[in-house]
One Martini backbone bead per residue (centre of mass of N, CA, C, O) as a GRO file, in nm:
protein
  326
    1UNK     BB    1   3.154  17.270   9.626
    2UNK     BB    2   3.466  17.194   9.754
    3UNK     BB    3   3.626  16.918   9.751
    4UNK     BB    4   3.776  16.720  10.011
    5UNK     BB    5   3.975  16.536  10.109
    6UNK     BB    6   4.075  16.270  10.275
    7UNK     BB    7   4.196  16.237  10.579
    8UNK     BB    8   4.529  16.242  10.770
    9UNK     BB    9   4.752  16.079  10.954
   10UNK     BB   10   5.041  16.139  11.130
   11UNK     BB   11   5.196  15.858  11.254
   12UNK     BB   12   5.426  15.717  11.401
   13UNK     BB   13   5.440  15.473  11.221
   14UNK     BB   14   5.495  15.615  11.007
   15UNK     BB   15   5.735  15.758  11.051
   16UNK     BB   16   5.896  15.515  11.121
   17UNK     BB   17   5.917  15.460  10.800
   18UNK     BB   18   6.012  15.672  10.678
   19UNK     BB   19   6.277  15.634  10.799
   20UNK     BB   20   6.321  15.337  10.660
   21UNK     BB   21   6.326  15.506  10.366
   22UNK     BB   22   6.591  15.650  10.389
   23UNK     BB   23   6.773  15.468  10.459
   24UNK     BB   24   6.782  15.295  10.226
   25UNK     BB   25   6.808  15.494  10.030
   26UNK     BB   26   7.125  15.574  10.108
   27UNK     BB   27   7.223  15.310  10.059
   28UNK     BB   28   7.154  15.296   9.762
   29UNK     BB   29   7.350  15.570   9.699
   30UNK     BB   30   7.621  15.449   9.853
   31UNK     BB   31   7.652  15.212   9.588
   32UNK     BB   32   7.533  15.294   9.327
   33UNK     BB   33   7.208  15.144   9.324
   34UNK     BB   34   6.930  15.305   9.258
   35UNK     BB   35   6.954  15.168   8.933
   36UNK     BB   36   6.934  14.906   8.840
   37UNK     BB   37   6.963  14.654   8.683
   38UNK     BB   38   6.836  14.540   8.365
   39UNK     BB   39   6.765  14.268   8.449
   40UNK     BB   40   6.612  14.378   8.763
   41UNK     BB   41   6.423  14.590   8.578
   42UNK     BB   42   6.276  14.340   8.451
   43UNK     BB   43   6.181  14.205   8.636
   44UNK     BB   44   6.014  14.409   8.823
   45UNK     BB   45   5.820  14.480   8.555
   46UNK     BB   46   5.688  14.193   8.567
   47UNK     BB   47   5.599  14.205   8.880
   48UNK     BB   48   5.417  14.448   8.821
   49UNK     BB   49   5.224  14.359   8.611
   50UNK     BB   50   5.132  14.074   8.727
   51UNK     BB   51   5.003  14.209   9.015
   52UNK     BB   52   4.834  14.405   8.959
   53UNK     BB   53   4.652  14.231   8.737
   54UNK     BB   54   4.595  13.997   8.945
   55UNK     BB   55   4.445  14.144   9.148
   56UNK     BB   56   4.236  14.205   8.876
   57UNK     BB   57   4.194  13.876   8.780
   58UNK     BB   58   4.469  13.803   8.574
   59UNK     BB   59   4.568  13.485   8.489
   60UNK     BB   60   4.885  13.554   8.467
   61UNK     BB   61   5.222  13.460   8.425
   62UNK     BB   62   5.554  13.557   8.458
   63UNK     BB   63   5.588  13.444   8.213
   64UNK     BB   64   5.364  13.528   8.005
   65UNK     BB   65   5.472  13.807   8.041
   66UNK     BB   66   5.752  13.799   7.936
   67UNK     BB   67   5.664  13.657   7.654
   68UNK     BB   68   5.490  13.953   7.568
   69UNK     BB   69   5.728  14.151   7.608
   70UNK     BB   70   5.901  13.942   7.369
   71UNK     BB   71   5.673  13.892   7.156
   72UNK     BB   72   5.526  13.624   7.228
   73UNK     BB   73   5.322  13.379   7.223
   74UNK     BB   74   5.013  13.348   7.402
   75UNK     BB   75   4.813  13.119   7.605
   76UNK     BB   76   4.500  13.276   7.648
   77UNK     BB   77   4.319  13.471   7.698
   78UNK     BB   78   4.233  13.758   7.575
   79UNK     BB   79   4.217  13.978   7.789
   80UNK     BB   80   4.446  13.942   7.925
   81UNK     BB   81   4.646  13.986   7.741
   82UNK     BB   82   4.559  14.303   7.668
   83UNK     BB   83   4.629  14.371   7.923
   84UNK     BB   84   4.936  14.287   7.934
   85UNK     BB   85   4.991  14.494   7.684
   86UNK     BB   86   4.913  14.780   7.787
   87UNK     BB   87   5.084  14.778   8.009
   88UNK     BB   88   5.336  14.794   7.898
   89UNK     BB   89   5.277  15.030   7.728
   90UNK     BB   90   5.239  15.213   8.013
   91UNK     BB   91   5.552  15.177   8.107
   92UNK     BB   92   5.720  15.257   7.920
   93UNK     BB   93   5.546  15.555   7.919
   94UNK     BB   94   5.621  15.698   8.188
   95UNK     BB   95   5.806  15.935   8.128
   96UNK     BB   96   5.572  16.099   7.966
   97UNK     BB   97   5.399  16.152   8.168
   98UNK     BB   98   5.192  16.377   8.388
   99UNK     BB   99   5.148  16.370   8.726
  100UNK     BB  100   5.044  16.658   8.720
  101UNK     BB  101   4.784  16.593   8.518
  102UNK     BB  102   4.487  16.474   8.417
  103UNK     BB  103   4.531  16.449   8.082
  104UNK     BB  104   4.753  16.203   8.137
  105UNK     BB  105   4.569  16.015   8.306
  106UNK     BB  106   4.382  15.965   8.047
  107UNK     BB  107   4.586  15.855   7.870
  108UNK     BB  108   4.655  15.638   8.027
  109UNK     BB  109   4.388  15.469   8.045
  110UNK     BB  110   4.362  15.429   7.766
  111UNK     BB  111   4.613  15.262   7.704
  112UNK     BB  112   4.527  15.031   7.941
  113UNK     BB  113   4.185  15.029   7.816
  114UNK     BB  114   4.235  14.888   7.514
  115UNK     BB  115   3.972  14.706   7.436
  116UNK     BB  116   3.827  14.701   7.757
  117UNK     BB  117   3.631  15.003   7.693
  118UNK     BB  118   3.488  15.160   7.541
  119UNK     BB  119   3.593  15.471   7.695
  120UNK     BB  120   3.881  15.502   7.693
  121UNK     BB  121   4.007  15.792   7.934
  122UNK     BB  122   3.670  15.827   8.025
  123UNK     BB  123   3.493  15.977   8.236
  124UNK     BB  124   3.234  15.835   8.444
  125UNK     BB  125   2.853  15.803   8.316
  126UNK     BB  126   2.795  15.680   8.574
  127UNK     BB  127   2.696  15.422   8.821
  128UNK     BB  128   2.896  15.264   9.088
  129UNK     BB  129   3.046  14.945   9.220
  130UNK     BB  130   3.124  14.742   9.549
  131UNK     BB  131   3.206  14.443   9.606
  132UNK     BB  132   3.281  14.308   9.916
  133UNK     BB  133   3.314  14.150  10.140
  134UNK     BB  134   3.019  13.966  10.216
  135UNK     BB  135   2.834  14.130  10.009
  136UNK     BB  136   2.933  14.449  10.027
  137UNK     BB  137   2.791  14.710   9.910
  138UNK     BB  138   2.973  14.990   9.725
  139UNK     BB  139   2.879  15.317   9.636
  140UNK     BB  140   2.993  15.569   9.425
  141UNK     BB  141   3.021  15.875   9.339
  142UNK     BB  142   2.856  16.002   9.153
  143UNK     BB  143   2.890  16.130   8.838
  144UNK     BB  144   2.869  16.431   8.880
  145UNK     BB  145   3.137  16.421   9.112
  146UNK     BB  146   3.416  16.360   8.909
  147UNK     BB  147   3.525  16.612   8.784
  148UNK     BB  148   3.575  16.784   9.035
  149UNK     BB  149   3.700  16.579   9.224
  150UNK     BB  150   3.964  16.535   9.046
  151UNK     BB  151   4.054  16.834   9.034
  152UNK     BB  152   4.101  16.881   9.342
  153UNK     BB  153   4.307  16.613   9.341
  154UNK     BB  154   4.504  16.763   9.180
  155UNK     BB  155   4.535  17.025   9.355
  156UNK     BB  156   4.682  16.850   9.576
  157UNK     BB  157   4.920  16.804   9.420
  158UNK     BB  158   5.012  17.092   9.338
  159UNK     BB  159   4.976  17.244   9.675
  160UNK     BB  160   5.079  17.041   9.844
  161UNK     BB  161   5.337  16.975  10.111
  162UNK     BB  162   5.329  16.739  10.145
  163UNK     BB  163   5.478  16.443  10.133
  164UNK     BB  164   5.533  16.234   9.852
  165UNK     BB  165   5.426  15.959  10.032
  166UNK     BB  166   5.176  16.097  10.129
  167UNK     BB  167   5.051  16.182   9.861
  168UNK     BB  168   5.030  15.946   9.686
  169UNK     BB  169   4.873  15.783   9.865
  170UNK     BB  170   4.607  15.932   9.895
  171UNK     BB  171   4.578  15.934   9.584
  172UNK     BB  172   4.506  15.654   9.559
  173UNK     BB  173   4.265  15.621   9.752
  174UNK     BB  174   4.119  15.842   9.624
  175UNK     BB  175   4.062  15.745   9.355
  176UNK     BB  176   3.897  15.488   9.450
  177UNK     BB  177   3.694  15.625   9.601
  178UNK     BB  178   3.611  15.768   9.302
  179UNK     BB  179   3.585  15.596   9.072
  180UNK     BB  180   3.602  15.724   8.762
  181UNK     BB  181   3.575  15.435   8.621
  182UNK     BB  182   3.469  15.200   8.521
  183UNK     BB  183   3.769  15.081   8.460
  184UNK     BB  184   4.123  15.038   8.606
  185UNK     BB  185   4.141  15.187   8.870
  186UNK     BB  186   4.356  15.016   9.036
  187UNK     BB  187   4.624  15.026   8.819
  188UNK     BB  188   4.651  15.323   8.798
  189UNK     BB  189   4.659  15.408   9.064
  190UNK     BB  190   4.967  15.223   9.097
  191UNK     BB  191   5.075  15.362   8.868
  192UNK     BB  192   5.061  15.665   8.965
  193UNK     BB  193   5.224  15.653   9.236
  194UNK     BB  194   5.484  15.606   9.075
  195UNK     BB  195   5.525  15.862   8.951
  196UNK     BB  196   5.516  16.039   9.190
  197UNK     BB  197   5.761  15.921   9.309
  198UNK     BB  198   5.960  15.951   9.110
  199UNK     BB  199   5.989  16.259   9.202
  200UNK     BB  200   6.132  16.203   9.448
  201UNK     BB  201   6.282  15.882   9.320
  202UNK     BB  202   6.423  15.687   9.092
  203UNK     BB  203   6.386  15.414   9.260
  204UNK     BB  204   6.067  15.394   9.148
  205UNK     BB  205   6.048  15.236   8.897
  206UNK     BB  206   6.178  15.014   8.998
  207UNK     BB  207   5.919  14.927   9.248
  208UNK     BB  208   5.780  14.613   9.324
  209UNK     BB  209   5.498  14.698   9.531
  210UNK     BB  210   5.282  14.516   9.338
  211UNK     BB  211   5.374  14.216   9.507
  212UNK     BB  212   5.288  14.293   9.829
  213UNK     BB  213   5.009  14.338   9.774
  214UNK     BB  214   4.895  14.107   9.640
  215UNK     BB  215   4.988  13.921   9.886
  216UNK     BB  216   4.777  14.155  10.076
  217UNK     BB  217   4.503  14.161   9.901
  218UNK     BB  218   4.298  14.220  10.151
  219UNK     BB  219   4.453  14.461  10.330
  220UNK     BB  220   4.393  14.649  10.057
  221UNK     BB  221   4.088  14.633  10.094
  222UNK     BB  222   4.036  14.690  10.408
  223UNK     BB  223   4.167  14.964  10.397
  224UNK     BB  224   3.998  15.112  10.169
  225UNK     BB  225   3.722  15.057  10.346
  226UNK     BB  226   3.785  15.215  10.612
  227UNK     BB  227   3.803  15.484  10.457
  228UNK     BB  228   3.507  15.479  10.358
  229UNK     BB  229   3.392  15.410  10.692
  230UNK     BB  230   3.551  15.692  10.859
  231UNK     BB  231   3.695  15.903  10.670
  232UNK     BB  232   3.975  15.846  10.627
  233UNK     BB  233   4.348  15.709  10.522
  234UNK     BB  234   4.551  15.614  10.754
  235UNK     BB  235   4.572  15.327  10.701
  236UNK     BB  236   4.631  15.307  10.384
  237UNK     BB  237   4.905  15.464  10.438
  238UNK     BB  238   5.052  15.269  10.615
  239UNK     BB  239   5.027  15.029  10.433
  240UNK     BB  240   5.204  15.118  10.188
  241UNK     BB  241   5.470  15.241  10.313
  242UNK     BB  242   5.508  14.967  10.399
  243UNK     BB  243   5.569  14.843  10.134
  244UNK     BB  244   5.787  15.025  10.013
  245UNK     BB  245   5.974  14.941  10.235
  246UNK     BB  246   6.021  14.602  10.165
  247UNK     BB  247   6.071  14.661   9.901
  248UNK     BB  248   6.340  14.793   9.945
  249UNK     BB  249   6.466  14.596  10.143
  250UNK     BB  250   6.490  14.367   9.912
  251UNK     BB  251   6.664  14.551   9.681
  252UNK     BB  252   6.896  14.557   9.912
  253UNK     BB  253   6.921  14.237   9.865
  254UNK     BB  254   6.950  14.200   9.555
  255UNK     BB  255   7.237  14.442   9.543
  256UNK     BB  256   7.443  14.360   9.725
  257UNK     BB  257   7.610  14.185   9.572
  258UNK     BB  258   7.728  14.376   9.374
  259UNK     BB  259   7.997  14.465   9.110
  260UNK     BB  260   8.160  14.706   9.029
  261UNK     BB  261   8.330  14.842   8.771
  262UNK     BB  262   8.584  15.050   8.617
  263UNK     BB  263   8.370  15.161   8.460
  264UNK     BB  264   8.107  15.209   8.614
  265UNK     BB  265   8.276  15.406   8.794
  266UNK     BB  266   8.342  15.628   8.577
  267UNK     BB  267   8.081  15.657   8.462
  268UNK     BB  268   7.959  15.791   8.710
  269UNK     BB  269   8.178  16.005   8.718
  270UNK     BB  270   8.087  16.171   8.459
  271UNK     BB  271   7.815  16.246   8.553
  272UNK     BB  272   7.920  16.425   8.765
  273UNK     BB  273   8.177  16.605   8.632
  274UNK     BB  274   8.233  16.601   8.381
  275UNK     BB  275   8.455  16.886   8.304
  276UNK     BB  276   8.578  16.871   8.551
  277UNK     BB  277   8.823  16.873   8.761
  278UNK     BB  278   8.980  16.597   8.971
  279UNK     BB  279   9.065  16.385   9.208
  280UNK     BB  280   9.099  16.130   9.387
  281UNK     BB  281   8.951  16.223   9.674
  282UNK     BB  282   8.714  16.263   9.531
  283UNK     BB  283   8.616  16.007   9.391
  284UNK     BB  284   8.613  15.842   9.631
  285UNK     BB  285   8.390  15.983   9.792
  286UNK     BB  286   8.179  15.915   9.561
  287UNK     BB  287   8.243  15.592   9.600
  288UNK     BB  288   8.252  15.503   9.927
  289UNK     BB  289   8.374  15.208   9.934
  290UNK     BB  290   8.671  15.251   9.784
  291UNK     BB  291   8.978  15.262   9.771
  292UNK     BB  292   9.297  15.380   9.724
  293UNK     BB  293   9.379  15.194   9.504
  294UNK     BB  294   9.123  15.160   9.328
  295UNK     BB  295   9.143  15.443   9.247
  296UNK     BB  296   9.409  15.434   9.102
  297UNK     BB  297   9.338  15.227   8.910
  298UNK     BB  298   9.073  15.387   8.784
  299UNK     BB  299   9.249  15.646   8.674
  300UNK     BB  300   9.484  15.468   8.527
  301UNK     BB  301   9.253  15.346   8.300
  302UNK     BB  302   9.121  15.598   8.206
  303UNK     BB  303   9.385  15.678   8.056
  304UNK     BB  304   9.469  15.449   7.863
  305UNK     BB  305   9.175  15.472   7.738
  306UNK     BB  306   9.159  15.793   7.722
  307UNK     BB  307   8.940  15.898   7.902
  308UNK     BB  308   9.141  16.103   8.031
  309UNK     BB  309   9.319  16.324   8.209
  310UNK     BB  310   9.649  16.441   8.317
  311UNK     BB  311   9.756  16.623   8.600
  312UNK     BB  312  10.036  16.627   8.738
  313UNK     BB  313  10.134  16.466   9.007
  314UNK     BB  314  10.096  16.254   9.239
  315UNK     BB  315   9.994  16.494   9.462
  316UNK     BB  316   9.868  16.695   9.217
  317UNK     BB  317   9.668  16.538   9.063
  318UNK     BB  318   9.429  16.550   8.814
  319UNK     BB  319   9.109  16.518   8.653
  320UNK     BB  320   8.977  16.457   8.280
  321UNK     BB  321   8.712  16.412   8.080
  322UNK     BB  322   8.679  16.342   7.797
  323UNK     BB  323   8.522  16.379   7.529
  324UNK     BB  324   8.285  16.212   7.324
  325UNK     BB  325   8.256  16.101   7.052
  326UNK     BB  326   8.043  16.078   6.741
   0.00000   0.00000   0.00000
């Protein structure tokens, strides 16, 4: 028989949610800060790898994840560390990752789960559970019927129309529902969800969602639980989704400051027009928040430096950018 995944609505409070992720979206769009800085992108994969791992018990802090990325020595648990090297190997190979692959699922369990569950990458052959609160024991889908449910919820990833948000969120809900493995369901899940994401919109690699789930981490369980006893998983999306619009209203809030230099905007700039030749007002248009003056400073310092040539004069020049030396 087929397995259906768990239904969900999409109800007012998600679109209107869906919404303020789009206006965020287009914020950091609009002043070209899509990507953070190198610094803020450390940061944040810093709180992503400390607070997955900390939900699911791991007692190292953001210092000694730190540490630990830049390979210097840590007391601590042995497994506790363990994990947090996995992790990071498991993040910095995100873009290697297919996430719309199973085999590639299984890849990744493999590197965060080395040397802290027998055969890792492999669906659990047997049966497991969860103590929930109050000590309510929640019993997993058989194991006998893992392998098709995994099957059946990748076919809904890649044939499924739904939205990216609500596709990811689902993705999430229904893996933990179905707990393929021994352990680690809840780490790849939300590593899982992040390459999803990833597809929709690359502003979500460096988008530390799960430092607001940790603060939440009662009723990310009690969503998850929810979604077990309706047999819906509509309020587990509305979470998510909650928390993701919170990241980028951060993320928002910690790149406001910056200020981009005419290095910076030329950068952009070669990107975007590449061998093309551009004109003032098209550079301008590209960089949406700089003046006229600052825009005609950043294009005759790029002729200065080589990188650019100009043709015409003042009110017909045109910018074309030099190819780069090897």
């Amino acid at each position: 028989m087929k397995y259906n995944i768990t239904p969900c609505q999409i109800t007012s409070e998600i679109v209107n949610t869906f919404a303020a992720i789009a206006e965020s979206i287009g914020q950091l769009e609009g002043v070209n800060l899509i990507q953070p800085g190198p610094q803020l992108r450390r940061k944040n994969r810093i709180r992503t790898i400390q607070a997955s791992l900390a939900i699911e018990g791991n007692s190292l802090t953001r210092n000694q994840v730190t540490a630990l990325l830049d390979k210097k020595r840590v007391i601590g648990p042995p497994q506790d560390i363990l994990e947090v090297q996995n992790a990071i190997t498991a993040y910095r190979r995100l873009a290697e990752f297919k996430p719309l692959a199973m085999d590639s699922l299984l890849e990744a369990h493999g590197i965060m789960m080395k040397g802290l569950v027998a055969d890792p990458g492999s669906l659990r052959q047997g049966p497991i559970g969860m103590i929930r609160e109050n000590n309510i024991f929640h019993e997993a889908p058989h194991w006998k019927k893992v392998e098709l449910m995994m099957q059946a919820l990748f076919q809904y990833l890649n044939e499924s129309d739904d939205h990216p948000l609500i596709k990811s969120s689902r993705f999430h809900f229904q893996l933990e529902h179905i707990h393929p493995f021994i352990d680690g369901n809840g780490r790849i899940g939300r590593l899982w969800q992040t390459l999803l994401l990833m597809l929709y919109h690359p502003v979500f690699e460096f988008l530390p969602v799960e430092h607001l789930i940790r603060e939440r981490q009662q009723e990310y369980y009690g969503a998850l639980a929810n979604g077990d006893d309706t047999g819906n998983c509509t309020v587990f999306v509305a979470f998510i989704i909650a928390q993701i619009e919170k990241s980028l209203k951060q993320l928002l809030e910690e790149t406001r400051g910056v200020t981009l230099t005419a290095g910076n905007r030329l950068g952009i700039a070669r990107i975007a027009f590449g061998e093309k030749t551009f004109s003032r007002k098209e550079y301008q248009n590209l960089l949406k928040t700089i003046s006229t003056a600052t825009a005609s400073r950043d294009l005759h310092q790029g002729v200065m430096m080589g990188l650019l040539k100009r043709s015409g004069d003042k009110r017909t020049a045109v910018y074309q950018f030099k190819p780069i030396k090897e």
